[in-house]
KOLPA-45397 format. One record per residue: residue number from 0; x, y, z of N, C-alpha, C, O, CB in turn. Coordinates in steps of 0.05 Angstrom, whole numbers, plus 32768, in hexadecimal, padded with zeros to 4 digits. Each point is the difference from the previous one (the first is absolute). Glycine has a CB too. Example, Ala and Ser with C-alpha at 12.3 -4.5 7.8 and 13.67 -1.06 7.14 Angstrom:
BEGIN
  resi   nxx   nyy   nzz  caxx  cayy  cazz   cxx   cyy   czz   oxx   oyy   ozz  cbxx  cbyy  cbzz
     0  8108  7F8E  809C  7FEE  8018  8000  8012  8018  8000  8015  8000  800D  7FC5  7FE9  800C
     1  801F  802C  7FD9  8010  8018  8001  7FF1  8016  800E  800A  8016  8004  800E  7FDD  7FD1
This chain:
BEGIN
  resi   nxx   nyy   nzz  caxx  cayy  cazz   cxx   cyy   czz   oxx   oyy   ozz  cbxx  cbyy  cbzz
     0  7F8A  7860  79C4  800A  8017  800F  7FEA  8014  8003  7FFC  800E  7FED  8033  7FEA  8002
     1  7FC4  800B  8025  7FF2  8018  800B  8005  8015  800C  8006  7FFA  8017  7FEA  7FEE  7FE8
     2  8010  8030  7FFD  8008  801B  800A  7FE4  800B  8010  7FE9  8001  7FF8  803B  8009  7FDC
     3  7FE6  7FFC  8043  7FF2  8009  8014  8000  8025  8006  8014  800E  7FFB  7FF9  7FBC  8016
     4  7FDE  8040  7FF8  7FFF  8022  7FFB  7FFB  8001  8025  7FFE  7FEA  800B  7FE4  8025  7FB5
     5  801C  8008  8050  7FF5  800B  8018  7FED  8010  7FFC  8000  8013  7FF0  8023  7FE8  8024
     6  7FC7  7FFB  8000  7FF2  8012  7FFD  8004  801D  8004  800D  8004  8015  7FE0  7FD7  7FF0
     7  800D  803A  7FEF  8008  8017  8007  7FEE  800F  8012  7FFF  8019  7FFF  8018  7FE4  7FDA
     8  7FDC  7FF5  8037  7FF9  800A  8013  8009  7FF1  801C  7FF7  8005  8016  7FE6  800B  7FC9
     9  8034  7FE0  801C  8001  7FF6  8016  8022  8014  800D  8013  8005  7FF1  7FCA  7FBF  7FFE
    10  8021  8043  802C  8011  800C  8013  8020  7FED  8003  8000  7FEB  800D  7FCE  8029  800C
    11  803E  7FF1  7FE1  8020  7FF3  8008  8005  800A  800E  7FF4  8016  7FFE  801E  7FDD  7FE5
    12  8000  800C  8034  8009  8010  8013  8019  7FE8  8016  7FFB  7FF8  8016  7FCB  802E  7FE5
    13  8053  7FD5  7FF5  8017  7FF1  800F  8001  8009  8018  7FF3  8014  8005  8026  7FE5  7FD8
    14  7FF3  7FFD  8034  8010  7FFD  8019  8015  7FEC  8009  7FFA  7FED  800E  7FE1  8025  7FF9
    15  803C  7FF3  7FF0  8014  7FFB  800C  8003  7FE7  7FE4  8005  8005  7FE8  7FF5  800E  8058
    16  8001  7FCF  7FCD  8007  7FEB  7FF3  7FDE  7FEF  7FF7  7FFC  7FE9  7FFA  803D  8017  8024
    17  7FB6  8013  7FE4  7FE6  7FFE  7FFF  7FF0  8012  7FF7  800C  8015  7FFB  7FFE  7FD6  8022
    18  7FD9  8015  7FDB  7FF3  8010  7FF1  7FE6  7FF5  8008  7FFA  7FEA  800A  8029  8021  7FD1
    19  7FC5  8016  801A  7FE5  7FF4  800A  7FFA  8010  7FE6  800B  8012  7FF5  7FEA  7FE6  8046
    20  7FF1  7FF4  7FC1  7FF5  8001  7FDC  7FE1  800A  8011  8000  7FF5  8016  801E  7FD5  7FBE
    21  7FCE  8042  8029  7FE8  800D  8003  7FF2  7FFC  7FE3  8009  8007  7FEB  8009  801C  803C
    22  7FD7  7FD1  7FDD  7FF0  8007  7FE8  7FE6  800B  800C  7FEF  7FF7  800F  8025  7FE4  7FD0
    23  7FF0  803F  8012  7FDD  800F  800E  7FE8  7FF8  7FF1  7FE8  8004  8000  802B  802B  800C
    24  7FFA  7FC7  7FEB  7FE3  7FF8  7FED  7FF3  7FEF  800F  7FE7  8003  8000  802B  8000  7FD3
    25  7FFB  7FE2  803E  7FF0  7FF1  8002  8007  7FF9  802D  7FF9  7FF1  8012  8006  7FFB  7FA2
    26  800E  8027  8048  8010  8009  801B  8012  7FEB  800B  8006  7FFB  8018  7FD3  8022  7FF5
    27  802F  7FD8  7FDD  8011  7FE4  8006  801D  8009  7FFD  800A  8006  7FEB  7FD2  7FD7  8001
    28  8037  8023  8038  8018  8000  8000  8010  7FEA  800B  7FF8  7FF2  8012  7FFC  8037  7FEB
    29  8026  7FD5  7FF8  8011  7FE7  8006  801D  800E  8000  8009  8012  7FF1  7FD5  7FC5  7FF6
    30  8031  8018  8033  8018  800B  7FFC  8011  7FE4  7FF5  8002  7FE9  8008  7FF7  8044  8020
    31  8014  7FE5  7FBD  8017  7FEA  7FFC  8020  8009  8000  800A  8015  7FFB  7FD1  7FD4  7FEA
    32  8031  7FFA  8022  801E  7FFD  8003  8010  8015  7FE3  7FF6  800C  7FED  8001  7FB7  802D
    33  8027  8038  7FF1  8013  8000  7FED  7FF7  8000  7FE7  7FF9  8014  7FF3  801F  7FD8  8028
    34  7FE8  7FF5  7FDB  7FFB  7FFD  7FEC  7FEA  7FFE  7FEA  8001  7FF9  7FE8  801E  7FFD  8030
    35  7FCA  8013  7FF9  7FE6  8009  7FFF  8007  8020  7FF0  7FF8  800C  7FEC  7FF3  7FD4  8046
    36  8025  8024  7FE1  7FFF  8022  7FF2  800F  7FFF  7FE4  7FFB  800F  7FED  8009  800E  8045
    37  8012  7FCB  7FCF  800E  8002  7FE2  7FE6  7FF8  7FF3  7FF8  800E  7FEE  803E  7FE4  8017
    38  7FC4  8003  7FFF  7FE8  7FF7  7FE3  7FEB  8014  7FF3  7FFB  8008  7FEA  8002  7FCA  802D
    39  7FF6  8033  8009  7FF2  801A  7FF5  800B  8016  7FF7  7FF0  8010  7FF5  7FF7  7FE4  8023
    40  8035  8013  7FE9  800E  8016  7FF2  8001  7FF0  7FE5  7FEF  8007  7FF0  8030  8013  803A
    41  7FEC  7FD9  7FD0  7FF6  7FF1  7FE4  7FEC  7FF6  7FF4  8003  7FF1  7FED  801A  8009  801B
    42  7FC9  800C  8001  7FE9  8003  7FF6  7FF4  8017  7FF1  7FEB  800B  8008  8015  7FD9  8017
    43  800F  8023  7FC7  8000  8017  7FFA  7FEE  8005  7FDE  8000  8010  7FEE  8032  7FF3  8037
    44  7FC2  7FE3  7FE2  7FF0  7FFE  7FEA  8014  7FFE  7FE7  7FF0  8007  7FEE  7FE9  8014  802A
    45  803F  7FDF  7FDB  801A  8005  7FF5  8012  7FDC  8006  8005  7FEF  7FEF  7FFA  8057  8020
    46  8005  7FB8  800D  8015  7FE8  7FFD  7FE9  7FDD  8000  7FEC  8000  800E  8046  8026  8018
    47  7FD0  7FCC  7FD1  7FFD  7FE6  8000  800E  7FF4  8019  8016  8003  800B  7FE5  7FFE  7FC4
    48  7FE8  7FEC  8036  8005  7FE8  8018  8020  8001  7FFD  8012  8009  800E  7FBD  7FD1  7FEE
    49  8031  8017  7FE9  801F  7FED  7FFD  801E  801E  8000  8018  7FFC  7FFE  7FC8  7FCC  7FD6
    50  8014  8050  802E  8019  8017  8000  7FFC  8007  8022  8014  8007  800E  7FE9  8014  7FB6
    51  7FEF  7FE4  8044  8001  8002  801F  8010  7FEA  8011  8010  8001  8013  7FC3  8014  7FE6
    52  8020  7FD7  7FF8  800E  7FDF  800A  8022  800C  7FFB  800C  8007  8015  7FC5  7FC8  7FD2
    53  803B  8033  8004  801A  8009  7FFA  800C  8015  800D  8018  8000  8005  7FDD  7FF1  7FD7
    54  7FFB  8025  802A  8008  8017  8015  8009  7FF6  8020  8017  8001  800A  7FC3  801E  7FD9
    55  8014  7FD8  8025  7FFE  7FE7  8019  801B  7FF0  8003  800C  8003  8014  7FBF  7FF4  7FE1
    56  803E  7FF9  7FF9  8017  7FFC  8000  801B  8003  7FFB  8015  7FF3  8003  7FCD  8003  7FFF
    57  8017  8020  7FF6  8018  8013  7FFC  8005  8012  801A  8016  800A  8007  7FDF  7FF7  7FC6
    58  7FF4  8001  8040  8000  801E  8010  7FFD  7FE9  8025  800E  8007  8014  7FCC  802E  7FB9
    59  8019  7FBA  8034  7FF7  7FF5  8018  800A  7FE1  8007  8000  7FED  7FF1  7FD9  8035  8007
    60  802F  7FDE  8026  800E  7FE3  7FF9  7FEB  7FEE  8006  7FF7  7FFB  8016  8039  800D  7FF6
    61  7FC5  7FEC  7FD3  7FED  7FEF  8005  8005  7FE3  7FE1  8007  8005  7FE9  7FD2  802E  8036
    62  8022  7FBC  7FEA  7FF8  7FE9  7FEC  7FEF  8007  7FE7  7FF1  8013  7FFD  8010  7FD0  802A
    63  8005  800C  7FCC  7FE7  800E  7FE5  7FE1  7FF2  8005  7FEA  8007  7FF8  8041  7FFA  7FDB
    64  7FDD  7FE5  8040  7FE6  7FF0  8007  7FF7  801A  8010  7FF0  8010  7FF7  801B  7FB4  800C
    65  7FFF  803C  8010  7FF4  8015  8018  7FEB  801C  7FF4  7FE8  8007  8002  804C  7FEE  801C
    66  7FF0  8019  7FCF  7FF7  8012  7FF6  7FE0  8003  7FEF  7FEF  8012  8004  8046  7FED  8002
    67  7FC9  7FE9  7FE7  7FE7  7FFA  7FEB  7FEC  7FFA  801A  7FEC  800E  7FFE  802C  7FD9  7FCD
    68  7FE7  800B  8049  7FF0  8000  8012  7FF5  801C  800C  7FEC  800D  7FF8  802A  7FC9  800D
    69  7FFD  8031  8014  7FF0  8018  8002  7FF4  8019  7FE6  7FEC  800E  8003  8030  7FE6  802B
    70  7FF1  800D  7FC3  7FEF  801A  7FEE  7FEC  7FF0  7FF0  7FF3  800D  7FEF  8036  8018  8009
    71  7FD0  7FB7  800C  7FE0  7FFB  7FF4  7FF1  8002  8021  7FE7  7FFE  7FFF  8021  7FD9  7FCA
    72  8002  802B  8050  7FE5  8004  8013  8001  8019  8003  7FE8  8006  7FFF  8015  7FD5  801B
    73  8012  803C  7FE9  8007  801E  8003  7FDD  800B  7FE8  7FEB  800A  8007  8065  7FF4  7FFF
    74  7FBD  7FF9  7FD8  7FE9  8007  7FF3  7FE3  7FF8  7FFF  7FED  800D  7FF7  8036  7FFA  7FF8
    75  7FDE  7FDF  801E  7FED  7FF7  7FFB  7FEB  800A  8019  7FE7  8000  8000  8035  7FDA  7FE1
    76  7FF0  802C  802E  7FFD  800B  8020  7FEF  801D  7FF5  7FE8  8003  8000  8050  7FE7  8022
    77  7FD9  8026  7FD5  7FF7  8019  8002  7FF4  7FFE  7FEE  7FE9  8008  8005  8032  800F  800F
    78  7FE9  7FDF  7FCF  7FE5  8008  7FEC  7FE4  7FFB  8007  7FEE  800D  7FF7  8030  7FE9  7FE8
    79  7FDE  7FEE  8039  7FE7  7FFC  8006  7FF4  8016  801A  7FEA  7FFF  800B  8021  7FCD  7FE2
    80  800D  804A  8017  7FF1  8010  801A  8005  8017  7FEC  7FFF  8016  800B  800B  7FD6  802F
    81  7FFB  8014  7FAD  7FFA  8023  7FF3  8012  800B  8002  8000  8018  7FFA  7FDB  7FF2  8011
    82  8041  7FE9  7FFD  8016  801C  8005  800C  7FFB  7FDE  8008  8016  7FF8  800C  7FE9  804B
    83  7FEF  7FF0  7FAC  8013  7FF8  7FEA  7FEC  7FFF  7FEF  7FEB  7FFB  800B  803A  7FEB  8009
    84  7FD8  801F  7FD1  7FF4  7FEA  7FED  8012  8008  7FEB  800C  8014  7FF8  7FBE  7FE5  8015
    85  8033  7FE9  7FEB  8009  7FEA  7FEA  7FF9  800F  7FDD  7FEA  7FFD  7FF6  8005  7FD1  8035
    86  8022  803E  7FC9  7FFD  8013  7FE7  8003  7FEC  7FE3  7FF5  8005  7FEA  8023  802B  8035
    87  7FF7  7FBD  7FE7  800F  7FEC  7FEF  8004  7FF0  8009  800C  7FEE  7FF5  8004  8025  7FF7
């Protein structure tokens, strides 16, 4: 189980059913979905893969395959562009 942090420099800023993540650091922005934004709201340096994975299915109508899928490309996505890193 790995717990994921945000960078605290990076910009959040939702819209509607969507959201745009800014990192000035490296001027790298991406807009993500729905469920993009649940994750990164649970990237709080605090919940585990496997309590996010559990939030996800409690909260979103998704599979647990699906679910465990997208939040290993979601992290694995952003930790390699600087918006997330990996604490535990």
């Amino acid at each position: 189980m790995s717990v994921y942090m945000q960078n605290k420099e990076v910009i959040f800023r939702q819209e509607e059913d969507e959201a745009i993540i800014f990192n000035p650091d490296n001027s790298d922005i991406i807009v993500i979905n729905s469920t993009g934004c649940f994750i990164w709201q649970s990237c709080d340096g605090k919940n585990t893969t496997e309590e996010i994975v559990n939030k996800m299915l409690d909260e979103l109508d998704v599979t647990a395959e699906r679910a465990n899928k997208d939040l290993d490309q979601f992290l694995s996505d952003l930790e390699k562009r600087n918006f997330l890193k990996k604490i535990s």
